[in-house]
N, C-alpha and C positions, 0 to 999 in steps of 0.2 A: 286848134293846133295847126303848125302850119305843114305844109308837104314833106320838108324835112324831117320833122319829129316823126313825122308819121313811116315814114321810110326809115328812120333809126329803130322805132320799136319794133316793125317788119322786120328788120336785120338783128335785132337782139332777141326778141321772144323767144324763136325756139332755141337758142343757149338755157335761158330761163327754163323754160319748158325742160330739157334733158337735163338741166344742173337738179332740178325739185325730184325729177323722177329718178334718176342718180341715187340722189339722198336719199326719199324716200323708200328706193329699194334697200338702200345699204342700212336704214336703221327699220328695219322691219324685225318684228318680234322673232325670236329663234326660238325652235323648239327645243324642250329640255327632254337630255336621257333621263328617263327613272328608270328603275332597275324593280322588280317585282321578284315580293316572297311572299311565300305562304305562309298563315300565321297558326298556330293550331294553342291551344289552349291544353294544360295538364304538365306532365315530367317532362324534362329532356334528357332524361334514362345517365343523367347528374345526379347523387345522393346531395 
């Protein structure tokens, strides 16, 4: 490569670099609400 390319990709990588980690951060897995009940087994004091 010659001195130019090499001083273009010095001047682009960290674009690159902050675009991938950008992304990466905005499509990272979210957590889900679940909501918790207790389960009991028998009547529900319903005939």
């Amino acid at each position: 490569m010659t001195q130019a390319s090499w001083r273009r990709l010095w001047f682009w990588l960290p674009a690159f670099i902050a675009l991938a980690g950008a992304l990466t951060w905005l499509f990272r897995p979210q957590p889900v609400a679940v909501d918790l009940a207790t389960v009991a087994r028998g009547r529900c004091g319903s005939a």
